[in-house]
Wavefront OBJ file of the C-alpha trace (Angstrom):
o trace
v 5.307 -13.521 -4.772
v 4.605 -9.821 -3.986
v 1.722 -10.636 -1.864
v 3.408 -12.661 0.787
v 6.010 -9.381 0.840
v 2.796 -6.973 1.750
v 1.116 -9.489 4.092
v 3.512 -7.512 7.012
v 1.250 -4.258 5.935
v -1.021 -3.339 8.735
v -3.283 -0.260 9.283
v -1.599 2.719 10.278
v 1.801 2.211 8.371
v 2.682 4.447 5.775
v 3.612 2.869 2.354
v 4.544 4.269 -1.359
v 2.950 2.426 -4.840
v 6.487 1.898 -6.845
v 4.848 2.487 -10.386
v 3.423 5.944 -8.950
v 5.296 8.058 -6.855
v 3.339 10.787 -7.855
v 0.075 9.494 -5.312
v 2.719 10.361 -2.583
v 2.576 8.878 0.980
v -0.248 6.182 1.718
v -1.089 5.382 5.058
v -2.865 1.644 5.270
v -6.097 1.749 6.404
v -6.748 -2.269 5.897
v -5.269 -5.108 4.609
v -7.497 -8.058 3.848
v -6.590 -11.389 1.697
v -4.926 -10.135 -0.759
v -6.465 -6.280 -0.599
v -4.741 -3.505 0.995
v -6.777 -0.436 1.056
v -4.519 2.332 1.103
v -5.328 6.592 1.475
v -2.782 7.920 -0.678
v -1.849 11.781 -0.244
v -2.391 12.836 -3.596
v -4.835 9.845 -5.138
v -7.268 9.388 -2.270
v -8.380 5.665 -1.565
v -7.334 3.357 -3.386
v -7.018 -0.947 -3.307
v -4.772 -2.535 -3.919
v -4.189 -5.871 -5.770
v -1.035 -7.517 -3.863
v -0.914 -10.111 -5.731
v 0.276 -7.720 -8.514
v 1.907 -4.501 -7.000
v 4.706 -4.327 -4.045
v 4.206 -1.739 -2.064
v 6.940 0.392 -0.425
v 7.338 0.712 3.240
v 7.787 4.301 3.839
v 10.080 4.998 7.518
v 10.511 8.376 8.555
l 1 2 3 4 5 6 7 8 9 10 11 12 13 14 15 16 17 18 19 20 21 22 23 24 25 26 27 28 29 30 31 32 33 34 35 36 37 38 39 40 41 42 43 44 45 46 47 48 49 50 51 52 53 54 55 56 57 58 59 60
């Protein structure tokens, strides 16, 4: 169950949507229930449904 996966999210950590690479880099800025609000470089704000999508810890 993806959201159980994204429940390690926390604000600050950098993350990438795997259905759109395109949005580039998101940094979380919260991560509530099963929400996770997420500024993406090249989409802006968006939320996210974890219960649907996995997001992708991004390390540099």
């Amino acid at each position: 169950m993806p959201h159980d996966q994204n429940a390690m999210l926390e604000p600050g950590m950098f993350v990438q949507h795997p259905q759109a690479p395109e949005w580039g880099r998101g940094q979380v800025q919260s991560n509530i229930g099963a929400r996770i609000t997420v500024n993406f470089e090249h989409q802006g704000k968006q939320v996210i449904d974890s219960t649907r999508i996995l997001l992708l810890p991004v390390y540099d």
